[in-house]
DSSP file (Angstrom, degrees, kcal/mol; ACC not computed):
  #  RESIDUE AA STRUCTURE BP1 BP2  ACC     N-H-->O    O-->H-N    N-H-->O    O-->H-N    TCO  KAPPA ALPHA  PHI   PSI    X-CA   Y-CA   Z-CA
    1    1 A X              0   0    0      0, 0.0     2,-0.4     0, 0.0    14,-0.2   0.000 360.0 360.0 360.0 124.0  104.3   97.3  108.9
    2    2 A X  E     -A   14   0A   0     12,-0.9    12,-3.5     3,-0.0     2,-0.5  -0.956 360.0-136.9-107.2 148.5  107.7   99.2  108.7
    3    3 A X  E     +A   13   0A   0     -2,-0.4    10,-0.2    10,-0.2     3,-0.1  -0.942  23.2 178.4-106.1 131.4  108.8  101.2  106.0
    4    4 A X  E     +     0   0A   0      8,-2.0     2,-0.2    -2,-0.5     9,-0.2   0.360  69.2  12.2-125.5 -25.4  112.6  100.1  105.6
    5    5 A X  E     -A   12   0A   0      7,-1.1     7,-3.7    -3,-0.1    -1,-0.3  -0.673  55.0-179.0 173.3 112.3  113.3  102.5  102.5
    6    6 A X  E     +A   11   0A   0      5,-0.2     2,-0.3    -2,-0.2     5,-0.2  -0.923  23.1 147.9-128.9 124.2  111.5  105.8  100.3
    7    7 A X        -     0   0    0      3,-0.9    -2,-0.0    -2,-0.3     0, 0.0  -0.770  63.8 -88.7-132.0-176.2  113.1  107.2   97.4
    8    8 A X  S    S+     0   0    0     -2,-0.3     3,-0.1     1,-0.1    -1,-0.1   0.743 125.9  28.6 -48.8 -38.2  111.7  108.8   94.2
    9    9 A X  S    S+     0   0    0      1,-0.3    33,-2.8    33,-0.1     2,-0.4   0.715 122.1  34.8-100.0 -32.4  111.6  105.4   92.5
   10   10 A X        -     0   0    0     31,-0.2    -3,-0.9    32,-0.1     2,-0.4  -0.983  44.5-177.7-149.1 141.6  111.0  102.9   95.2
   11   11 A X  E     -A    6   0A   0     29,-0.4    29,-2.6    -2,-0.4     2,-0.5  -0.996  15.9-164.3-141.8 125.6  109.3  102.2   98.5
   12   12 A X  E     -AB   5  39A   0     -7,-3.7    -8,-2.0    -2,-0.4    -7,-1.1  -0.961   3.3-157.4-134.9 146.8  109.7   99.3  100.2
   13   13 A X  E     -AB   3  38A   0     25,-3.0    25,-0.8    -2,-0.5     2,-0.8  -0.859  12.2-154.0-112.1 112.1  107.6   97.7  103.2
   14   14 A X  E     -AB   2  37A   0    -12,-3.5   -12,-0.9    -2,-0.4     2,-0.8  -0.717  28.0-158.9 -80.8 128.7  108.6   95.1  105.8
   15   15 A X  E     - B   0  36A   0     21,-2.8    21,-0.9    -2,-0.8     2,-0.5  -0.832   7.2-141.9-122.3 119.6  105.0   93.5  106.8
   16   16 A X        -     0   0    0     -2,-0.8     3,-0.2    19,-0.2    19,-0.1  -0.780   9.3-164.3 -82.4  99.7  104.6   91.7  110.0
   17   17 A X  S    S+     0   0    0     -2,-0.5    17,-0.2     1,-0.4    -1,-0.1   0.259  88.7  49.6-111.8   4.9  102.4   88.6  109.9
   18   18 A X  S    S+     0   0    0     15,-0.1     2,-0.6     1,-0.1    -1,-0.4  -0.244  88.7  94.8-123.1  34.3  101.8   88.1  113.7
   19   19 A X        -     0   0    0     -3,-0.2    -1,-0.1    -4,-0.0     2,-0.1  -0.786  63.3-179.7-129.3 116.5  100.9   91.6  113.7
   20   20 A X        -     0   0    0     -2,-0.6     2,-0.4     4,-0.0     3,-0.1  -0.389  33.9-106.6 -92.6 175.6   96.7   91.4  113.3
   21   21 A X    >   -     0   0    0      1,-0.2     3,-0.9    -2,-0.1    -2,-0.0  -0.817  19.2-122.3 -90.5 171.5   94.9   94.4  113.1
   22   22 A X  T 3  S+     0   0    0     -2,-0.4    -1,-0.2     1,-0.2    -2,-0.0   0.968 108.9  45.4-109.4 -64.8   92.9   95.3  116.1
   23   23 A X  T 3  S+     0   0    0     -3,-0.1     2,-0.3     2,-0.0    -1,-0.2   0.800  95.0  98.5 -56.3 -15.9   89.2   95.5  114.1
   24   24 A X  S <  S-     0   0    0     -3,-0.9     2,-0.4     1,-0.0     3,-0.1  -0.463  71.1-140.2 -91.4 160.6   90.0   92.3  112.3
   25   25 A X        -     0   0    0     -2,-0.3    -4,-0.1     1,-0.1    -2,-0.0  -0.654  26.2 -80.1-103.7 166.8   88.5   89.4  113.8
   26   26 A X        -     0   0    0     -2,-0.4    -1,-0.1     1,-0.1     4,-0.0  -0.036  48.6-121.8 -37.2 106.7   89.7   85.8  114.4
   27   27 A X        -     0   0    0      1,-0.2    -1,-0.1     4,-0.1     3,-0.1  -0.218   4.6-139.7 -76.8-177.9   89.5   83.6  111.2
   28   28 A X  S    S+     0   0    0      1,-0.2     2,-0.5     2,-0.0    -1,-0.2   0.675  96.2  42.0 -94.0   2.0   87.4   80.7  111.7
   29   29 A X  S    S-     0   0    0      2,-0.0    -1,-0.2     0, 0.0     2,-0.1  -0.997  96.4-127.3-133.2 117.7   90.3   78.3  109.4
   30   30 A X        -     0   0    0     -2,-0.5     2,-0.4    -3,-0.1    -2,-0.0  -0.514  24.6-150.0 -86.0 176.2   93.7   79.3  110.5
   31   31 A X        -     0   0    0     -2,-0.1    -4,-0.1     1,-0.0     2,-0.1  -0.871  21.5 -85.9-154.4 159.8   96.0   80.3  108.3
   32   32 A X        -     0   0    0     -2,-0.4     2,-0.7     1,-0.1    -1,-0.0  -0.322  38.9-142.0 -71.7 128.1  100.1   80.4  107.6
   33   33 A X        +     0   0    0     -2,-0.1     2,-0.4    -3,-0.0    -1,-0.1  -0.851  33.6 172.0-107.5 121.8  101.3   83.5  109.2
   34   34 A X        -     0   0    0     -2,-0.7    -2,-0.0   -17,-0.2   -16,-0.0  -0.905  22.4-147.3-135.9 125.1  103.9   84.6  106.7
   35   35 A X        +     0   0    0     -2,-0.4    17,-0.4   -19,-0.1     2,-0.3  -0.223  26.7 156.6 -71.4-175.9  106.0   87.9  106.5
   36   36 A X  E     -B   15   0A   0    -21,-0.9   -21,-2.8    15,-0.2     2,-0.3  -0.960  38.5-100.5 169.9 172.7  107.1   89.6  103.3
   37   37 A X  E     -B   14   0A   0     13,-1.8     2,-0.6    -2,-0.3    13,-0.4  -0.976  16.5-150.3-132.0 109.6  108.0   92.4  101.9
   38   38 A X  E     -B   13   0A   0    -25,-0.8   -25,-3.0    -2,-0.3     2,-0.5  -0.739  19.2-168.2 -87.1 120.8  105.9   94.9   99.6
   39   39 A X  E     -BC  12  48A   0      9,-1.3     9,-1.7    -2,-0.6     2,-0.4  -0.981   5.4-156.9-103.3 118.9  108.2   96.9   97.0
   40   40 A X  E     - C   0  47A   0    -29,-2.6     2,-0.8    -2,-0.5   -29,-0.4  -0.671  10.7-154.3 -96.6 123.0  106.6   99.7   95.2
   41   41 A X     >  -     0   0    0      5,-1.6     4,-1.2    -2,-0.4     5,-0.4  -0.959   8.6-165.6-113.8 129.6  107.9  100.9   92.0
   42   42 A X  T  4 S+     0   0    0    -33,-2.8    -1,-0.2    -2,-0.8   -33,-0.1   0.957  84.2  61.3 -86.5 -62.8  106.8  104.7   92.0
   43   43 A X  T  4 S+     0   0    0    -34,-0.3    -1,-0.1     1,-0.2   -33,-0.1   0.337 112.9  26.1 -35.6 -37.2  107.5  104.8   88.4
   44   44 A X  T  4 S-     0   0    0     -3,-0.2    -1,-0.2     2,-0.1    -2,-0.2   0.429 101.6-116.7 -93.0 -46.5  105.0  102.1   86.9
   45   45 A X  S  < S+     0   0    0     -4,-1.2    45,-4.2     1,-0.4     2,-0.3   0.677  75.4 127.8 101.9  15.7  102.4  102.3   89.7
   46   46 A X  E     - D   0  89A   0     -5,-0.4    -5,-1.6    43,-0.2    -1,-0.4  -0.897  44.1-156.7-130.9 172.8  103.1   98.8   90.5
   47   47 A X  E     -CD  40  88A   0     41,-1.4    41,-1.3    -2,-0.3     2,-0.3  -0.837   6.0-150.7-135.3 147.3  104.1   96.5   93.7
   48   48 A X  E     -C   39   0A   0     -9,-1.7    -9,-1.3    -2,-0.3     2,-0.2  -0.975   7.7-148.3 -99.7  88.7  105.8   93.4   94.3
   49   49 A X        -     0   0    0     -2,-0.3     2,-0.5   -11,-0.2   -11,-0.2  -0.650  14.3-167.6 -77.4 141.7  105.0   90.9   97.4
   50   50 A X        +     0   0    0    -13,-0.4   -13,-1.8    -2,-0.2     2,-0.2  -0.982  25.4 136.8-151.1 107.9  108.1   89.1   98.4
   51   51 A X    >   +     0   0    0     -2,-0.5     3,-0.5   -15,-0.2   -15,-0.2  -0.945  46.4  28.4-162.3-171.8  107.4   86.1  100.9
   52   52 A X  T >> S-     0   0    0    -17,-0.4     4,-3.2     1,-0.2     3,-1.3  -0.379 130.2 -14.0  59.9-159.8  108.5   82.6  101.5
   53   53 A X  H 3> S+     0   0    0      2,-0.2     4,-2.4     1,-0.2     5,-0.3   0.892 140.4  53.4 -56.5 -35.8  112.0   82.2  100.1
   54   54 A X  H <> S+     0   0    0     -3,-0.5     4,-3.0     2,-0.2    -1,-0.2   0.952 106.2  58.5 -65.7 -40.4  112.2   85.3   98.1
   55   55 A X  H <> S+     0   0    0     -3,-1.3     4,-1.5     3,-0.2    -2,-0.2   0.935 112.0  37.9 -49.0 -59.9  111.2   86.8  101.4
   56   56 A X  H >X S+     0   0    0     -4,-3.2     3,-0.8     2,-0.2     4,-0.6   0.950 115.6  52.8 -71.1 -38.9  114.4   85.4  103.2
   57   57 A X  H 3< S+     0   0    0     -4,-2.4    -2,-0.2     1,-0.3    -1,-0.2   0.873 111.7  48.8 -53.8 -37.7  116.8   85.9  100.0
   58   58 A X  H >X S+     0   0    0     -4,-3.0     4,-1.3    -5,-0.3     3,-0.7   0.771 108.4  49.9 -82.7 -23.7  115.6   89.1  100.2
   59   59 A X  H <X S+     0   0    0     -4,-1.5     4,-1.9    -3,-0.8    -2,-0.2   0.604 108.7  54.2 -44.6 -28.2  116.3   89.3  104.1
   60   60 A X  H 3< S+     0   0    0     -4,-0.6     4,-0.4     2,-0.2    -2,-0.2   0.294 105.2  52.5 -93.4  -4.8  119.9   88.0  103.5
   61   61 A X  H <> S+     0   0    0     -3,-0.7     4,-2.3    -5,-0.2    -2,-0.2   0.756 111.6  49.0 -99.8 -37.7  120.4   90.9  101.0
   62   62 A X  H  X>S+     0   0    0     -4,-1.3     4,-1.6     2,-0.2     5,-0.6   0.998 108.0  52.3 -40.8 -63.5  119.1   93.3  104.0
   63   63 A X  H  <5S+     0   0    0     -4,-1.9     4,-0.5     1,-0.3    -1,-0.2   0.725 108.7  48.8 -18.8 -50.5  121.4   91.7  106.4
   64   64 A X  H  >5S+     0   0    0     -4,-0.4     4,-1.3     2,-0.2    -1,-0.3   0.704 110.4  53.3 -72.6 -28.1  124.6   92.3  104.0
   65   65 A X  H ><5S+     0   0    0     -4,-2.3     3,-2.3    -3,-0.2    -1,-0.2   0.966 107.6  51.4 -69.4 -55.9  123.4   96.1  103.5
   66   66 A X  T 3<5S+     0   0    0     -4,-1.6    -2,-0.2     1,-0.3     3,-0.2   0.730 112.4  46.2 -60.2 -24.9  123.4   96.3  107.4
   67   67 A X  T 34<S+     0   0    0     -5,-0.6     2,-0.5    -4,-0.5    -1,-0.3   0.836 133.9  13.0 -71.9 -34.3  127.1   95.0  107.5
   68   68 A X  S << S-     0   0    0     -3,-2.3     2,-0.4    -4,-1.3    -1,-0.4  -0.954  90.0-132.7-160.1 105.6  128.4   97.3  104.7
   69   69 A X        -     0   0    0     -2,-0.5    -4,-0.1    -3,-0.2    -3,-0.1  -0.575  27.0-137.2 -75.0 133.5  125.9  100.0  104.0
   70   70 A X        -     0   0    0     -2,-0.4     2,-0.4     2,-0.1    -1,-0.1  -0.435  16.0 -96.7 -90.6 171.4  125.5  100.1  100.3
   71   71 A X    >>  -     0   0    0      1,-0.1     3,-2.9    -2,-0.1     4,-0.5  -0.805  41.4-107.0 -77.0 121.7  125.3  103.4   97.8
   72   72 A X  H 3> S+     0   0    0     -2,-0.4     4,-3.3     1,-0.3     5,-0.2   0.561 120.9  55.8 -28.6 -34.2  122.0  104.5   96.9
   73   73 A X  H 3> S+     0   0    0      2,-0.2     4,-3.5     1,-0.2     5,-0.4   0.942 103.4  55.2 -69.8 -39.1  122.6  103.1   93.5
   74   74 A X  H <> S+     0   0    0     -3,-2.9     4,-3.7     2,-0.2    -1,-0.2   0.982 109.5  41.7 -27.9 -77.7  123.3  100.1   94.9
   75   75 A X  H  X S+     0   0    0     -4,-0.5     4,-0.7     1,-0.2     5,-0.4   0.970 114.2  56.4 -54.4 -59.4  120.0   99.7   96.8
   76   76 A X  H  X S+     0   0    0     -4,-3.3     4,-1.0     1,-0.2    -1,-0.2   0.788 107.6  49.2 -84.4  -3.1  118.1  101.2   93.5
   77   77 A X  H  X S+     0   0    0     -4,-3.5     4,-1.8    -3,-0.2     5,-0.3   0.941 109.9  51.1 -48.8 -61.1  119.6   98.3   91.1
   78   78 A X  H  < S+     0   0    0     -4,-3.7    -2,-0.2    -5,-0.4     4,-0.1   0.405 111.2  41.9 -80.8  13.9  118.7   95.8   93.3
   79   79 A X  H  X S+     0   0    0     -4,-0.7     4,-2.8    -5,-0.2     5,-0.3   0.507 111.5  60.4-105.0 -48.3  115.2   96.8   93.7
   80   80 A X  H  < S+     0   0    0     -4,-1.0     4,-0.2    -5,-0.4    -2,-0.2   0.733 105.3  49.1 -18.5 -86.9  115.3   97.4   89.6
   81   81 A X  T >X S+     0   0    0     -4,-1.8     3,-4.4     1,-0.3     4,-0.5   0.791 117.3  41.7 -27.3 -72.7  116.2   93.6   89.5
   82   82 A X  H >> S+     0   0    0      1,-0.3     3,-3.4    -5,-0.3     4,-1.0   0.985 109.3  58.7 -52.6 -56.0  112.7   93.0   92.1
   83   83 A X  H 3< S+     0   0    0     -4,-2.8    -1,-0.3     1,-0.2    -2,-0.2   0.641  89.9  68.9 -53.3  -1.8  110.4   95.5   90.2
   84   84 A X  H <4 S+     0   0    0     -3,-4.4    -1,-0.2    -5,-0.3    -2,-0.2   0.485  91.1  59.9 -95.0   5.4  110.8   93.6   87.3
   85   85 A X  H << S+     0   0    0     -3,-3.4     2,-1.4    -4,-0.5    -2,-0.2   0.732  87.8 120.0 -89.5 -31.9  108.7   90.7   89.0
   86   86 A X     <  +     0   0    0     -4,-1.0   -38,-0.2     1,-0.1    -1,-0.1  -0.299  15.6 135.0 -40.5  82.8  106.0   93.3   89.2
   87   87 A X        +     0   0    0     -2,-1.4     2,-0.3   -41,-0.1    -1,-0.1   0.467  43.7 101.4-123.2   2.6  102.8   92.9   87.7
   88   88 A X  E     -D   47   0A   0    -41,-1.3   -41,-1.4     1,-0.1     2,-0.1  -0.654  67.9-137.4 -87.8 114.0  100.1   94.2   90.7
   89   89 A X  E     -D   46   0A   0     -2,-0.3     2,-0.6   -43,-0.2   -43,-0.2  -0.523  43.1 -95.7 -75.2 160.7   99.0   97.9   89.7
   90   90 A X        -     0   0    0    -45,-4.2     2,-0.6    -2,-0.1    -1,-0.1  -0.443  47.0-155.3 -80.3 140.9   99.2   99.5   93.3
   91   91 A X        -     0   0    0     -2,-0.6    -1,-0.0    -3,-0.0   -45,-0.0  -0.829  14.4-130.2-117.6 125.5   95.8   99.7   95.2
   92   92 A X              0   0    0     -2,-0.6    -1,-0.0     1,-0.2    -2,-0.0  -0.304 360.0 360.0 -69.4 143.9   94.5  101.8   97.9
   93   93 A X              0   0    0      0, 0.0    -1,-0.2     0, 0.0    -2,-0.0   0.744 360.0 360.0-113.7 360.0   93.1   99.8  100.4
């Protein structure tokens, strides 16, 4: 897990699917290792998981910040846009 980006409004999480945790054990069916991205909306109390293609679109949006760093407002539109996909209240796990 890296955290990519904490504001007042929005927290967002890169999550790393070939990264297991050490207590869990081996499933017995294996299963599609996918990454994603968790987005946190502070504001509502709810999260967004972002993988498969939304996962890469949303990689291709990173990329273009890392070329041409955008303005904070920038970055909290275009999480606006994602948080509105939200519909998971957030849960401690």
């Amino acid at each position: 897990m890296h955290m990519l980006y904490d504001s007042e409004s929005f927290v967002v999480v890169q999550i790393h699917a070939n990264a297991p945790e050490e207590s869990a054990p081996a499933p017995a069916v294996p299963e599609l290792a996918r990454h994603g991205f968790e987005i946190v909306d502070k504001r509502s109390g709810k999260e967004v998981y972002l993988d498969g293609s939304w996962a890469e679109m949303f990689q291709q949006r990173l990329n273009v910040w890392q070329k041409k760093t955008p303005t904070q407002e920038e970055i909290e539109d275009t999480l606006e846009g994602y948080a509105e996909l939200a519909h998971t209240p957030v849960a401690l796990h």
